[in-house]
N, C-alpha and C positions, 0 to 999 in steps of 0.2 A: 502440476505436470505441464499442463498447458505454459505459464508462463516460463518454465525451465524452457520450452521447447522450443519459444519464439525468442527467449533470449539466446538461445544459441545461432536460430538463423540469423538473430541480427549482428550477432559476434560473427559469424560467417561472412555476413554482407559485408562489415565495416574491413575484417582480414581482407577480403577479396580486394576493396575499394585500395588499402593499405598498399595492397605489394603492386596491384595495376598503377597506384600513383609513382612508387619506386623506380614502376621499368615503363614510365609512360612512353616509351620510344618503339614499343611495340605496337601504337599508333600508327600509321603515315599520317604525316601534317597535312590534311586533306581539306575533305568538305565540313569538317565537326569543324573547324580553325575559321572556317567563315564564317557559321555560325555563332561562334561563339566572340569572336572579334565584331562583326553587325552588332551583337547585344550588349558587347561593351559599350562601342560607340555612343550608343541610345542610350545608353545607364548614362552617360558621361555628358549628354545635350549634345553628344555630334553626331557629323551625315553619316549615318552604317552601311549606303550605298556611294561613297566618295574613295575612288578608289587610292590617292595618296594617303588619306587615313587611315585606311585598311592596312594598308603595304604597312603603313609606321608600327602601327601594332603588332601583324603579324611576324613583322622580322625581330619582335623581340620575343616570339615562340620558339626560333629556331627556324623560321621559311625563310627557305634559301635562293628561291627562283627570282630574276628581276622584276617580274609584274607578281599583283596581290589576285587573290583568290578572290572576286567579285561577288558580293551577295545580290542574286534576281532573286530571289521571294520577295513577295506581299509583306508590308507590316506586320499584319496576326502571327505570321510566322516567328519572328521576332519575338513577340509577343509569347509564343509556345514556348522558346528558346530560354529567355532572359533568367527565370530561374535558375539553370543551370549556370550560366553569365556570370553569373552574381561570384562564383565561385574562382578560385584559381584555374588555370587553364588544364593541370595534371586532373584536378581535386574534379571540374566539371564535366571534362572527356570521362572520367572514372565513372561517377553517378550516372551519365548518359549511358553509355555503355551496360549500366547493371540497370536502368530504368527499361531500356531498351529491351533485355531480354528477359526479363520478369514480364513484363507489357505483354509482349509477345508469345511467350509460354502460355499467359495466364488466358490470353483471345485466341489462340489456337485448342485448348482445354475444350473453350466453350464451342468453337466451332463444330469440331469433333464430335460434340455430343449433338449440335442442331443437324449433324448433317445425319443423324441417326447412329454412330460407330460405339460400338462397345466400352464400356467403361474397362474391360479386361486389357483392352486394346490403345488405351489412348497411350500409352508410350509410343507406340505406332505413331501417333500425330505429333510426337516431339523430334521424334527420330527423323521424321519427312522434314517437319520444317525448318532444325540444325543442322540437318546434310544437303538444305537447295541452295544452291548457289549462291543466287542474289541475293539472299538471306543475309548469308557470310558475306558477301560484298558488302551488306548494306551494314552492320554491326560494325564490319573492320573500317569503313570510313566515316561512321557516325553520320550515315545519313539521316536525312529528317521524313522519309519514307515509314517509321514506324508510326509516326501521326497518323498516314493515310491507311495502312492493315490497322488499326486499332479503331478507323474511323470509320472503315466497313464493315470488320464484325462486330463493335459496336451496333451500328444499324441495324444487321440484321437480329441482333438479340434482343434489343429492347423494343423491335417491332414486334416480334413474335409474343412479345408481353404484352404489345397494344399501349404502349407509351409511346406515341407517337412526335409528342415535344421533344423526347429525349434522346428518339433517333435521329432526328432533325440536329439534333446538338452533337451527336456523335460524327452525324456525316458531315456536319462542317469540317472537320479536321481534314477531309480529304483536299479541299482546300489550297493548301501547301502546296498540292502538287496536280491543280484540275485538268490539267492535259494528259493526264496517265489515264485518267478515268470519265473522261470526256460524254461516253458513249452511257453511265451512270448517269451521269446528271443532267441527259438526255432523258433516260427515261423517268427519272425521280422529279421532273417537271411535268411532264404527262401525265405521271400516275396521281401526283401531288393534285394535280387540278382537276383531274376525273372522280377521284373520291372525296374534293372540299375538303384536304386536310389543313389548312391554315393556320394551325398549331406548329405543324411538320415547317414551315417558312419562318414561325417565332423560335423554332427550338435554332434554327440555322443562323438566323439572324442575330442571336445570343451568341452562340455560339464563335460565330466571326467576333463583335462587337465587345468579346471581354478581353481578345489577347490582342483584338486591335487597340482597345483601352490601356493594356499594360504597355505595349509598345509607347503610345502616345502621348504618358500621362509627362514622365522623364523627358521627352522629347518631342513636344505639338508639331514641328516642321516634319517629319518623319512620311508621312502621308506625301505632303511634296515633292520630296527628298526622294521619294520614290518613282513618282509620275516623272520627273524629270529625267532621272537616268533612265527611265524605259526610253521614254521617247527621245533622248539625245544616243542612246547608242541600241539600237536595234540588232536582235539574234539570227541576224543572215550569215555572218560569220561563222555560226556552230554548225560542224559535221560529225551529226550523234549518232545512235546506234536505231537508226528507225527508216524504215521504206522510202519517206522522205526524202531524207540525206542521200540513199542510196541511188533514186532518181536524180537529184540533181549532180552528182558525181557522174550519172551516165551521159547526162544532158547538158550539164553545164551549170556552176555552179553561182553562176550569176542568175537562173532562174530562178528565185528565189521562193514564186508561189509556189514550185512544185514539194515543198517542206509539205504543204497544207493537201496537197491532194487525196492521200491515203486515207486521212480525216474525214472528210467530204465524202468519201468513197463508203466507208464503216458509215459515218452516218445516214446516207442514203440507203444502204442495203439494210442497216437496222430499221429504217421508218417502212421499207419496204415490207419487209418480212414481220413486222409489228403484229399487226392485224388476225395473223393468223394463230398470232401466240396470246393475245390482250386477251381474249375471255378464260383462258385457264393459267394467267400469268401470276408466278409466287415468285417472289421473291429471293427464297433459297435456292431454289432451280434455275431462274437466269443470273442471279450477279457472278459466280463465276463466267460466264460466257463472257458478260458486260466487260470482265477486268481482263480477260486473256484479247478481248477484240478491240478494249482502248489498246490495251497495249501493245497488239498487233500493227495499229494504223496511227496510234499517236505521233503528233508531227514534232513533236521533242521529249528524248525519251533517252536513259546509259540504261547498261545493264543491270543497275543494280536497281529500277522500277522496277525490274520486271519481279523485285521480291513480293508484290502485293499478288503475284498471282501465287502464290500459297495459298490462296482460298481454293484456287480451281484444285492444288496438288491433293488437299485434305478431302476434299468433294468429294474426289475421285477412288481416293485411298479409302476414305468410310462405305461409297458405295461398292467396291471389287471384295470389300472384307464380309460385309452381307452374303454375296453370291459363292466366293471365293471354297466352301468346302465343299460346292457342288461340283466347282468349276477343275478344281483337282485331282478328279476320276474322271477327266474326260478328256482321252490320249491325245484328241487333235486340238481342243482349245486351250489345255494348261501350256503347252511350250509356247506358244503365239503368245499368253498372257509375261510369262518368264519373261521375252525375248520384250516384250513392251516395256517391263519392269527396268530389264538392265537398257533401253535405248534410253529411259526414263535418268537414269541416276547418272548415264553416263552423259548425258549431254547437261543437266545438272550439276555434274563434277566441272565440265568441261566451262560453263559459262562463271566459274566459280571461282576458278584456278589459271586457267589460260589467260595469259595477260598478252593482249592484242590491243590496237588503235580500238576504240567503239562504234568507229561505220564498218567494221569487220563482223561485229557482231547484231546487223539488224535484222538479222535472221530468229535471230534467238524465243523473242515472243511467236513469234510466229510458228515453229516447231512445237512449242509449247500448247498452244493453239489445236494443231494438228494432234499430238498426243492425247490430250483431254478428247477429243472425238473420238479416236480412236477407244477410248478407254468404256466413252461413253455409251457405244456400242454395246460393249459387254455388262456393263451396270448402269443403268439409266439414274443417274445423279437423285436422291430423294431424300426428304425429311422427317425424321418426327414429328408427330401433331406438336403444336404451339401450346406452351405452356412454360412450367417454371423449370428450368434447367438449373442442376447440382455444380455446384465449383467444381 
């Protein structure tokens, strides 16, 4: 029975893979197209950050704008990607896309269950994280933001095992994108050296070091190849969706340090307020804050980062579902909670579906932000004791 049951899911898989390769134009020729053109390049011995080479490739996808879609990721990134590369560009955006939310399903599952939420219940955590916005932004253009949610509740599951190499190997994935999560790996240098985990630094160190190996093996310049275009064209030009950008629009956007001030700002008030959280500091209870307050002050950031704050949505979702049949015979705090719910979905719909410039949208985390306090009032975010969690 069993094998009947998994030859059918993969008869499903491959159907699903089949008809998304048929109507691959349900795609936008996006960020997956950078991707996946970069890990050609690198398959092929050439620059994956040269942008007439990119342009060559990409217009033979169908992109039709006169400049090419640029890859700024690291090497390792590459390195995560190429697998899929390897593939045709329908045949690789298809896999991505079903790798994508399998991944996703499958570390939302387990979230759900460390933040304590019902096993009755965990539709409830599918439902949250296919209906949040960034989510669907991040799916629909095959961002590579799935590495970094996969590479924090990663973390947090195999810490709670006390595998601590292997969280170290999880969190490197976040990696990819370390200015999302900036205020993380602030504290996971603290914590890392307060408790002598040095394990926790080999599991990260591996973890960089295999997809910067796949990147490199094909193409040894590629590490160069990289330094050079950072430093020959620098990201003063980009006006993204973060406090930042929005400062220097007020002020002038030839200020260019004021991208970084927000950053400085979260990271001082984090070192501030540390001390008083460090002796009863867990892990489960602050990294949603950690991902809603990079994300808040990140000094380069679209909308569709802000999908990694799905941790903070399920946090919150697992702790209101605890409280929640009390909270339902009590005339004046069920409509306050309602009205949270629908600010909640609605401004969720709205960062999802409204298509606007991205410095219109640097608000976005930051409501987000505001919400989870809000919520946190009414359920104080909490865990199950650590132990071995059921698929």
């Amino acid at each position: 029975m069993k094998f009947l049951k998994y030859s059918i899911y993969i008869l499903l898989i491959l159907g699903g893979v089949y008809v998304i390769v048929l109507r691959s134009n349900i795609f936008p020729l996006f960020d997956y197209l950078e991707y996946w053109s970069a890990s050609q390049l690198d398959i092929h011995q050439q620059n994956p950050y040269n942008p007439d080479q990119l342009y060559t490739l990409q217009i033979t996808q169908g992109w039709q704008d006169p400049f090419p879609i640029l890859m700024w990721n690291p090497p390792p990134s590459i390195g995560l990607m190429l697998p899929f590369a390897i593939l045709p560009y329908a045949f690789s955006r298809a896999f991505y896309f079903l790798f994508s939310i399998v991944t996703i399903f499958v570390a939302t599952l387990y979230l759900w269950e460390i933040y304590g939420g019902g096993i009755k219940l965990r539709w409830l955590a599918l439902l949250l994280t296919m209906s949040f916005g960034p989510v669907l932004q991040m799916l629909k253009l095959g961002q590579i933001n799935t590495w970094s949610l996969v590479g924090l509740i990663g973390f947090l599951y195999f810490l709670r095992k006390n595998k601590i190499f292997t969280a170290g190997l999880f969190s490197s994935l976040t990696l990819v994108k370390p200015h999302i999560v900036y205020l993380f790996w602030i504290a996971l240098i603290l914590w890392s050296l307060s408790k002598r985990y040095w394990s926790f630094w080999v599991g990260v160190t591996l973890g960089v070091a295999i997809p910067l190996a796949v990147a490199w093996l094909p193409n040894p310049l590629v590490i160069s190849q990289y330094l050079f275009r950072t430093s020959n064209q620098p990201l003063d030009n980009w006006i993204t969706a973060t406090l930042g950008s929005q400062l220097r629009l007020i002020f002038g956007p030839e200020h260019f340090w004021l991208q970084f001030v927000p950053s400085l700002a979260g990271s001082a008030i984090f070192l501030l307020l540390l001390p008083s959280y460090w002796k009863t500091w867990t892990w489960e209870r602050c990294l949603p804050w950690l991902v809603l307050g990079s994300l808040a002050t990140s000094s380069y950031g679209w909308n569709f980062d802000n999908s990694i704050g799905i941790i903070a949505v399920v946090a919150a979702a697992a702790a209101i579902s605890k409280v929640f049949p009390k909270i339902r015979h009590e005339k004046k705090l069920f409509p306050f909670v309602c009205g949270l719910c629908l600010l909640y979905f609605g401004l969720s719909l709205f960062l999802g579906f409204v298509n606007l410039p991205q410095h219109h949208l640097w608000w976005g985390a930051s409501a987000l932000l505001l919400l989870a306090w809000l919520f946190q009032r009414l359920a104080p975010i909490e865990t199950i004791p650590a132990g071995p969690i059921e698929a």
